[in-house]
C-alpha positions as CSV (number, residue, x, y, z in Angstrom):
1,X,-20.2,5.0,73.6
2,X,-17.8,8.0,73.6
3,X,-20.3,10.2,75.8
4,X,-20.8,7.0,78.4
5,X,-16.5,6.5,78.8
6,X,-16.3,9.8,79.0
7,X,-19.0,10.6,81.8
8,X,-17.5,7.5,83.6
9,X,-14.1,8.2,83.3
10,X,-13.1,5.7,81.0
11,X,-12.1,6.9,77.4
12,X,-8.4,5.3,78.1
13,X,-10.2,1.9,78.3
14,X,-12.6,3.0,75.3
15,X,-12.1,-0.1,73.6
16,X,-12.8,-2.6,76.4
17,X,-16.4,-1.4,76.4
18,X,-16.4,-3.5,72.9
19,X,-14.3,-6.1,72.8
20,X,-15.5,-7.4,76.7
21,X,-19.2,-8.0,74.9
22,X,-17.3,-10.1,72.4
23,X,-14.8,-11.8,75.0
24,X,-17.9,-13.4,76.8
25,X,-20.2,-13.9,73.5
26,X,-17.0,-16.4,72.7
27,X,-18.7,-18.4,75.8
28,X,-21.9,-18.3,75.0
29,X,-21.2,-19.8,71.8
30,X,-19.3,-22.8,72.6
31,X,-22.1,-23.2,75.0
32,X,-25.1,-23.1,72.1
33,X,-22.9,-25.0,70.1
34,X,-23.5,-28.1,71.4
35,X,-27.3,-27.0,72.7
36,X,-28.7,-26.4,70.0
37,X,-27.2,-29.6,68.5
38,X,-29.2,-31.8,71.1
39,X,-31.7,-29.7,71.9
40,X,-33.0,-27.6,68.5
41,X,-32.6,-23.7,68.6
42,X,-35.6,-22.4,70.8
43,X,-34.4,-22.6,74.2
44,X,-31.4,-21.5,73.6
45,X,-32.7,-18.5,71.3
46,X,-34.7,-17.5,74.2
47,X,-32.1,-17.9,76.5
48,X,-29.9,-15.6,75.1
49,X,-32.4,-12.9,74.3
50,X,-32.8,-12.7,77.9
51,X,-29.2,-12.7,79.3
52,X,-28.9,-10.2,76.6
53,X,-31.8,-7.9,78.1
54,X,-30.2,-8.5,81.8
55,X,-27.1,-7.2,80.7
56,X,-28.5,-4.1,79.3
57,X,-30.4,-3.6,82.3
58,X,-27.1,-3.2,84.3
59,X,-25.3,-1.2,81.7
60,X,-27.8,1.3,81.1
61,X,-27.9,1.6,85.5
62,X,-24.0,1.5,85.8
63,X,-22.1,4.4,88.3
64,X,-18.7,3.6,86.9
65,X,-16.9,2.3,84.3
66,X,-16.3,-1.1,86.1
67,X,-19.9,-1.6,86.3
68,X,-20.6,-0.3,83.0
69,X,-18.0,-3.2,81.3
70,X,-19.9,-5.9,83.8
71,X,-22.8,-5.7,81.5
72,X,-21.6,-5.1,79.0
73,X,-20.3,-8.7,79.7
74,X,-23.5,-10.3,80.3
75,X,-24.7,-9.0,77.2
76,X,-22.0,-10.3,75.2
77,X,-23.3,-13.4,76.6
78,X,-26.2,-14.0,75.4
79,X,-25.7,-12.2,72.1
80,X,-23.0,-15.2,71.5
81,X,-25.9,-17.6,72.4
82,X,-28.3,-16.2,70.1
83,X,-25.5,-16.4,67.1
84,X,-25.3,-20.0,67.1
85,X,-29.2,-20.5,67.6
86,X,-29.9,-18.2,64.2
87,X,-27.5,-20.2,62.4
88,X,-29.0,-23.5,62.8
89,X,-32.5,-22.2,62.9
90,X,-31.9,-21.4,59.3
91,X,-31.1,-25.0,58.6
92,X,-33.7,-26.1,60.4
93,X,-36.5,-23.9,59.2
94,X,-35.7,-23.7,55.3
95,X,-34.5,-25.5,52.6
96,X,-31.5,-25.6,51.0
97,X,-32.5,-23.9,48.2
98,X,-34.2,-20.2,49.6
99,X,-31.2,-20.4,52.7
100,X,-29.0,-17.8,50.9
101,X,-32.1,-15.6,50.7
102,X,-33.0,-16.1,54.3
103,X,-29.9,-14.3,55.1
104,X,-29.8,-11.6,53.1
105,X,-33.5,-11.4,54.7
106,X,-31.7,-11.6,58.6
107,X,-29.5,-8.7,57.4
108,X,-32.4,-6.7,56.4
109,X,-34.2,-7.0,59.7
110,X,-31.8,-5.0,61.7
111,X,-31.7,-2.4,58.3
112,X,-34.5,0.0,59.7
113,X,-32.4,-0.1,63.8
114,X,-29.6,0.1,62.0
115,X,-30.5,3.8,59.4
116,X,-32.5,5.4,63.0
117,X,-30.2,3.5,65.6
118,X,-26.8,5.6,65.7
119,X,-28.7,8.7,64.8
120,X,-30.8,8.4,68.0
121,X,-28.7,6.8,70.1
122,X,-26.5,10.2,69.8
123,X,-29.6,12.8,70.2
124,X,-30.5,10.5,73.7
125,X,-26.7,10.7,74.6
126,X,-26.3,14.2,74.0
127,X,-30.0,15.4,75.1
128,X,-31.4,13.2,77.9
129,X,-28.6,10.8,79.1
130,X,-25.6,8.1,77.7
131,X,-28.1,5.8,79.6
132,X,-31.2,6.4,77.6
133,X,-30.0,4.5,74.4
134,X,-29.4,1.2,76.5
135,X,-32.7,1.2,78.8
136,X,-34.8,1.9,75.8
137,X,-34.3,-0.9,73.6
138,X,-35.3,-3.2,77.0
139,X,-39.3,-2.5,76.1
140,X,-38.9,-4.3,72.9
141,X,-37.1,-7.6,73.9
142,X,-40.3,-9.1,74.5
143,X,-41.5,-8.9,71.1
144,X,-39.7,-12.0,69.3
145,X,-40.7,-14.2,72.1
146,X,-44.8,-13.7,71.1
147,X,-44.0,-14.6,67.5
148,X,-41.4,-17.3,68.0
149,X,-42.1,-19.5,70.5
150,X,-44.8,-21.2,68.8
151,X,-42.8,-21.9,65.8
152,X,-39.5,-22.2,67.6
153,X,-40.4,-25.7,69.7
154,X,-41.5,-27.5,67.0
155,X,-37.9,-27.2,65.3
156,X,-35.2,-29.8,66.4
157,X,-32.2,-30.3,63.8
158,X,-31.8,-33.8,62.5
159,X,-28.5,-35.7,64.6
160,X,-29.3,-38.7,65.3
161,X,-25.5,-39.8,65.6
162,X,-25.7,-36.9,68.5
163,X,-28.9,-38.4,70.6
164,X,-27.3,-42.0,70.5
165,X,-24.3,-40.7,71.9
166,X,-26.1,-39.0,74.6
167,X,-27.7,-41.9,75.1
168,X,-24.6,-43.5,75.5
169,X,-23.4,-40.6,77.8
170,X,-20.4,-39.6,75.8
171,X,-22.6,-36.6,74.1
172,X,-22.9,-35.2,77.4
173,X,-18.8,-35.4,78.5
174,X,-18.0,-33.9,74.9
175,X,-20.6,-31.0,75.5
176,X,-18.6,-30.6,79.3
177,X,-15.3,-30.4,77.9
178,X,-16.4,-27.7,74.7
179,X,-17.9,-25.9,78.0
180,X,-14.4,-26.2,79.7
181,X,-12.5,-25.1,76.2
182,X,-15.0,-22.3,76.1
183,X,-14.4,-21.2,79.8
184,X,-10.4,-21.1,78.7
185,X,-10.9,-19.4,75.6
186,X,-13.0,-16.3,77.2
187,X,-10.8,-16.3,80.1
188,X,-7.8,-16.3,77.6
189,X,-9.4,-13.6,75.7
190,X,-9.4,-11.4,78.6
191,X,-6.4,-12.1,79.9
192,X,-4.7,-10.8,76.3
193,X,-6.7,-7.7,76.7
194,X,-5.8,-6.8,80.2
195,X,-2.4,-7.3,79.6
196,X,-2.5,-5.2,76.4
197,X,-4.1,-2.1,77.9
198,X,-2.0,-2.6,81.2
199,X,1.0,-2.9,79.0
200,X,0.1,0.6,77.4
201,X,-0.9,2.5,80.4
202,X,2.5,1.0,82.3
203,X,4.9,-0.7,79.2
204,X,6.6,-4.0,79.9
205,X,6.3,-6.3,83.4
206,X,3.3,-8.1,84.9
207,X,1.4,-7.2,82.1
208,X,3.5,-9.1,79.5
209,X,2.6,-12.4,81.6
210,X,-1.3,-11.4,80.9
211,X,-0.4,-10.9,77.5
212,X,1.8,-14.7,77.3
213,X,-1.0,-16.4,79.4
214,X,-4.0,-15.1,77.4
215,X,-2.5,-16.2,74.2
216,X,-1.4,-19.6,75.7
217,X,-4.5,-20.2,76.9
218,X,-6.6,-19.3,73.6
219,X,-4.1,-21.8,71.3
220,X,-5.5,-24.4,73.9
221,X,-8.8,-24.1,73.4
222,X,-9.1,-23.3,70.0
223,X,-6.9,-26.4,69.6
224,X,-10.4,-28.2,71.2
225,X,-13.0,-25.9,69.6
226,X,-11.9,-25.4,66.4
227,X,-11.5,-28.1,63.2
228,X,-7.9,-29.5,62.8
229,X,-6.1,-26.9,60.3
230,X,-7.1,-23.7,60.9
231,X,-4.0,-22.4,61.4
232,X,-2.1,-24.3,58.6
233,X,-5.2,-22.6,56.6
234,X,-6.4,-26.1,55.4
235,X,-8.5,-25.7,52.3
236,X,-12.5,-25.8,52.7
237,X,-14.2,-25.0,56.6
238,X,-10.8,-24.4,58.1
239,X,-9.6,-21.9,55.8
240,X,-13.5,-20.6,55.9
241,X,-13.2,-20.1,59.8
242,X,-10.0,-18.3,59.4
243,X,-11.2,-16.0,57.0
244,X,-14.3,-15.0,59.4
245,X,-11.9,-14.5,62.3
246,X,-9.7,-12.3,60.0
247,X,-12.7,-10.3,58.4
248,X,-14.6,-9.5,61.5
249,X,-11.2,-8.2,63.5
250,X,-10.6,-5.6,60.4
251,X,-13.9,-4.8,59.8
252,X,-15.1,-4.3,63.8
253,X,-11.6,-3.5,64.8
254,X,-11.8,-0.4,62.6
255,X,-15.7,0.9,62.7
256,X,-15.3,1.1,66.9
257,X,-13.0,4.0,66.2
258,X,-15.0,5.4,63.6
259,X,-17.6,7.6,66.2
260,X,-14.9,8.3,68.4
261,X,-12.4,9.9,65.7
262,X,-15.1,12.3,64.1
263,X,-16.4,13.4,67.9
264,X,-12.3,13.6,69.2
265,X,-11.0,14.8,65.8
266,X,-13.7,16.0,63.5
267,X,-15.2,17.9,66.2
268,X,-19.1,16.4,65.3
269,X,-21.7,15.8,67.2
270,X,-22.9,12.3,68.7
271,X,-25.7,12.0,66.5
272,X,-23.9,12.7,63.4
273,X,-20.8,10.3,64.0
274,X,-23.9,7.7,64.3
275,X,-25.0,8.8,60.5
276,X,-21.0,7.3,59.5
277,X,-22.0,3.5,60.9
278,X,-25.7,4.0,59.6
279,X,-23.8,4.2,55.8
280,X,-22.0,0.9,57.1
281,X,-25.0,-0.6,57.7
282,X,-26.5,0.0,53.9
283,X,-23.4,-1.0,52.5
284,X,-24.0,-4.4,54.5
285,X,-27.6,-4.8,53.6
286,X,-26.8,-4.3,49.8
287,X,-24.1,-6.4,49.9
288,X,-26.0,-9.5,51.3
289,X,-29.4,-8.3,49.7
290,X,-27.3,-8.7,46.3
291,X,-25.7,-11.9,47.0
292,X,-29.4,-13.3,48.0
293,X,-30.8,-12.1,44.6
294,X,-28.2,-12.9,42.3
295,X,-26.2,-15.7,44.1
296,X,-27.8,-18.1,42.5
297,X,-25.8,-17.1,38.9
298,X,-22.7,-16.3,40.9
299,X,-20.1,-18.1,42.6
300,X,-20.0,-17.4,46.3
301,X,-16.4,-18.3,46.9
302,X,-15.7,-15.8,44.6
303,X,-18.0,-13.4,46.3
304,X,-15.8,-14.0,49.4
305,X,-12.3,-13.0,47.7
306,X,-14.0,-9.7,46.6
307,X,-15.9,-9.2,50.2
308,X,-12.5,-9.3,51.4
309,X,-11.1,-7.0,48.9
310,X,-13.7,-4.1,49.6
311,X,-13.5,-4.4,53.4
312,X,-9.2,-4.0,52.9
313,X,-9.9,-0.8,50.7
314,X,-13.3,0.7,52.8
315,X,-10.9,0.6,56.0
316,X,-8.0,2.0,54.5
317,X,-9.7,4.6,53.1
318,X,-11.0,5.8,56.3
319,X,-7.8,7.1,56.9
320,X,-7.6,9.9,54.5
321,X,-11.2,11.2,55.8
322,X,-8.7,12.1,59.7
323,X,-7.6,15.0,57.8
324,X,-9.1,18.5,58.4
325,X,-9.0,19.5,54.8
326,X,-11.4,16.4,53.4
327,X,-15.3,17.1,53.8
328,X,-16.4,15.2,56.2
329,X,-19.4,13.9,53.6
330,X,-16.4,11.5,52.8
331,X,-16.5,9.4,55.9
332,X,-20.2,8.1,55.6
333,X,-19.7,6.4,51.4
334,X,-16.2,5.4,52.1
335,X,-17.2,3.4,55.5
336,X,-20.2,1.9,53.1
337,X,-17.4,0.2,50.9
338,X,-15.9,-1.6,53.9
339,X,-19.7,-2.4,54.7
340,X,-21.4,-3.8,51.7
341,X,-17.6,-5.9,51.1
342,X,-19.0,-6.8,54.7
343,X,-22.1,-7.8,53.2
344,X,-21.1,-10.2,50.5
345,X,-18.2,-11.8,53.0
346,X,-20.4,-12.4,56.0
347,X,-23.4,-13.5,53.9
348,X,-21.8,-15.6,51.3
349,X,-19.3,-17.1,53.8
350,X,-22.2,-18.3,55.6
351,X,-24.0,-20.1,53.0
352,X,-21.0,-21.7,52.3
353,X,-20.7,-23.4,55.8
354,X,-24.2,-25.0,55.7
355,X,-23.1,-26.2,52.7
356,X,-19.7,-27.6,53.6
357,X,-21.7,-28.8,56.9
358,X,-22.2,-32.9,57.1
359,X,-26.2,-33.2,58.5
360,X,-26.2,-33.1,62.3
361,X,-23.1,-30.6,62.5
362,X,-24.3,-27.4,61.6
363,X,-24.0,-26.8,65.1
364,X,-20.8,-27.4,65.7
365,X,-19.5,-26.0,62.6
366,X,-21.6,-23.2,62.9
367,X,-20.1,-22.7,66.9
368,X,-16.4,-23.0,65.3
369,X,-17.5,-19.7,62.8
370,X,-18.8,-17.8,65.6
371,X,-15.9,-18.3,67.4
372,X,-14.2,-16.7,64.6
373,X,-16.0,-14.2,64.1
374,X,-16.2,-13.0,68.2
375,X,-12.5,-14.0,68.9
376,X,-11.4,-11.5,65.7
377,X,-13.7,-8.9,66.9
378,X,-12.3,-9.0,70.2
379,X,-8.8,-9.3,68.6
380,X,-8.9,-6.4,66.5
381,X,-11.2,-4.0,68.7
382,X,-8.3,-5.0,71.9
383,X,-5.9,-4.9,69.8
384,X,-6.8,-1.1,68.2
385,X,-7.9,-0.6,71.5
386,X,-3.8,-1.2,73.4
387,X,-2.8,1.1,70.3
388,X,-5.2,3.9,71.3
389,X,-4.3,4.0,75.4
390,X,-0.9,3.5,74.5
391,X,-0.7,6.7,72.5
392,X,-3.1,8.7,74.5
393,X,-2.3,11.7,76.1
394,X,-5.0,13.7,77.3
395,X,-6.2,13.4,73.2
396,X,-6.1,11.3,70.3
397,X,-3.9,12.7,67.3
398,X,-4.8,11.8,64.0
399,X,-1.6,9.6,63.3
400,X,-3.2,6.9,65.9
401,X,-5.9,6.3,63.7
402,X,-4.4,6.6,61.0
403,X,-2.1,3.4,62.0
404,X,-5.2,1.6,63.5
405,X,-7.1,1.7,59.9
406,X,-3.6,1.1,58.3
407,X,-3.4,-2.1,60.2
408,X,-6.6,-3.4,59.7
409,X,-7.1,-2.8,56.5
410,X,-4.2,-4.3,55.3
411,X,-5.6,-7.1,57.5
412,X,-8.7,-7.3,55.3
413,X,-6.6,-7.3,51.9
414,X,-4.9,-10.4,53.7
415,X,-8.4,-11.9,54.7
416,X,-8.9,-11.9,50.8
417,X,-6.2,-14.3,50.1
418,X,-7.0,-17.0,52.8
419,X,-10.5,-16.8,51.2
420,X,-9.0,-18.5,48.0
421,X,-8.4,-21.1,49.9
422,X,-12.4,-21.7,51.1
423,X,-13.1,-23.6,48.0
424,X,-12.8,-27.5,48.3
425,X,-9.9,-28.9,47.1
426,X,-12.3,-31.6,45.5
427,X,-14.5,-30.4,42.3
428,X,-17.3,-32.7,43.4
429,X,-17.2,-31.1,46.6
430,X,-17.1,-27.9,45.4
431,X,-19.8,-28.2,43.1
432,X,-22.0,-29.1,46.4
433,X,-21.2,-26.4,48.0
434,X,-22.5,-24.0,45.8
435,X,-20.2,-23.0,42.9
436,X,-22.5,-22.2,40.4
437,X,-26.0,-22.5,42.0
């Protein structure tokens, strides 16, 4: 990503090239949210895997950076799509009892992309073209669709209070009005980040409207989208959706600047900056392959306070590795901590939902995470992102990361506190969930 703003002109807007894939994934999950409800997860699966190809196509073809963000956009809409669909596919497909091993399984499938990925992704950057790393992956979309389409239609989740009010007709005018909320919510998303950035390339004026119109229109829709208490951090799946939405903008806030500070400061190649998030990516594969293993003697909302802990501490500590004088062997162990805290919060968290999910609303509930976790992402990659044009001057200086991990990290230690709050208020509750499995 730094080669690709920088051949197009747009390292000011770095961030944009992020948080616009998760502005429209915010879309396409209200939009699966109710799909998959009514219809099972295959269509919309599919769906999304191809919007998602589509988008790279245009990327990976783009002449500017205008072009570039566009699909980057389309993209981000079908990766939102595809979010929702794996979700309930796993309630679908699995009983209650192997689910929490099903995800630590998901997390291990993108392992091997995710150890070669970055590596190669900066030795086509830097070698053949920024282009290459987009148009290659397009060969192996089709892959998933031979082995799951035959298993994939025979799925449909069990709602049958859903298909009577679609019988009814009043399934149909909820699902339009989610759609509108979901319309707001993206378009309030990228209001907030156009005002940000054009408040940091021009300080106060037209921008600050942006900025008061985006978050305006975002309370709105979350107020539609999202269950009642959220904000008031109401204890159980409110408090659980906040904590997502507060994890994810530290955690993806942070690991966007991550390449970009050891190529601008650190003075390291493309392909080696990639080996930093490929540590990230262990860290999140031990993390959830440990909390598969050993859940079952372990109590996940516990897991989550300590998830939230490590992410805090990995972030933060990325700040010492922007000095000149600490080996850069540092940055790759210290990103794993925030990565394997990633690993028990994202995988643990997510067990917990099915759990706390009444039958026929994994959906929904499922949609209202993902939201979470896209709207923080965009929060905290837009947000880092306004920090970083606003203090960029033909360079970055180490101090502006150093306040972007400060900020987030301290955000994750937060993040860790609203996750004591995940756990029912009522013991028989509780004890469904999952306490002590």
């Amino acid at each position: 990503m730094p080669v690709a703003a920088r051949a197009l002109g747009g390292l000011r807007e770095y961030g944009l090239a992020f948080s616009l894939f998760l502005t429209t994934s915010l879309l396409g999950i209200v939009v699966a949210g109710d799909a998959v409800d009514r219809r099972g997860p295959s269509e919309p699966m599919l769906a999304g895997l191809a919007l998602f190809g589509a988008g790279l196509v245009v990327t990976g073809t783009a002449t500017s950076f205008q072009s570039f963000l566009v699909g980057r956009a389309v993209s981000g809409l079908g990766a939102g799509v595809q979010m929702v669909a794996t979700y309930v596919l796993v309630a679908a497909a699995y009983p209650v009892s192997i689910q929490p091993r099903v995800f630590g399984l998901i997390s291990a499938g993108w392992v091997l992309p995710s150890l070669i990925g970055p590596p190669i992704a900066g030795v086509l950057a830097s070698g053949i073209s920024w282009r290459a790393p987009f148009l290659a992956v397009l060969p192996l979309l089709p892959a998933p669709v031979w082995v799951l389409w035959a298993r994939l239609r025979r799925l449909r989740p069990e709602s049958p209070a859903d298909h009577a009010e679609v019988a009814e007709g009043r399934g149909r005018g909820r699902a339009g009005r989610r759609i509108l909320h979901g319309l707001l919510l993206a378009a309030g998303a990228g209001a907030l980040q156009w005002g940000l950035q054009a408040a940091a390339r021009r300080g106060p004026g037209w921008p600050v409207a942006g900025i008061v119109l985006g978050v305006g229109a975002i309370g709105i829709a979350l107020a539609g989208l999202w269950p009642a208490g959220v904000v008031r951090l109401r204890r159980g799946l409110p408090s659980l959706v906040a904590y997502r939405t507060a994890i994810n903008a530290a955690f993806f806030g942070a690991e966007a600047f991550v390449p970009l500070m050891l190529v601008e400061r650190r003075g390291v190649t493309p392909a080696l900056a990639g080996t930093a998030l490929t540590f990230g990516a262990l860290g999140w594969f031990s993390g959830s392959w440990s909390q598969g293993r050993w859940g079952e003697r372990l109590d996940r909302f516990r897991l989550v306070v300590i998830g939230a802990g490590l992410i805090g501490v990995g972030v933060l500590g990325m700040t010492v590795v922007v000095g000149e004088g600490v080996p850069l062997l540092a940055a790759g162990p210290t990103w794993a901590i925030a990565g394997f805290g990633m690993g028990w919060a994202m995988s643990c968290s997510s067990v917990l939902l099915l759990r706390l999910s009444a039958a026929g609303e994994q959906g929904r509930n499922a949609s209202a995470m993902q939201i979470g976790d896209s709207l923080g992402s965009t929060l905290g990659i837009g947000g880092a992102g306004a920090l970083f044009a606003a203090r960029y001057q033909g360079g970055a200086d180490a101090a502006t990361f150093v306040l972007i991990w400060v900020t987030l990290g301290l955000l994750g230690l937060l993040a860790a506190v609203v996750a004591a709050r995940i756990r029912p208020a009522d013991p028989v509750r509780a004890a469904a969930a999952g306490v002590s499995e």
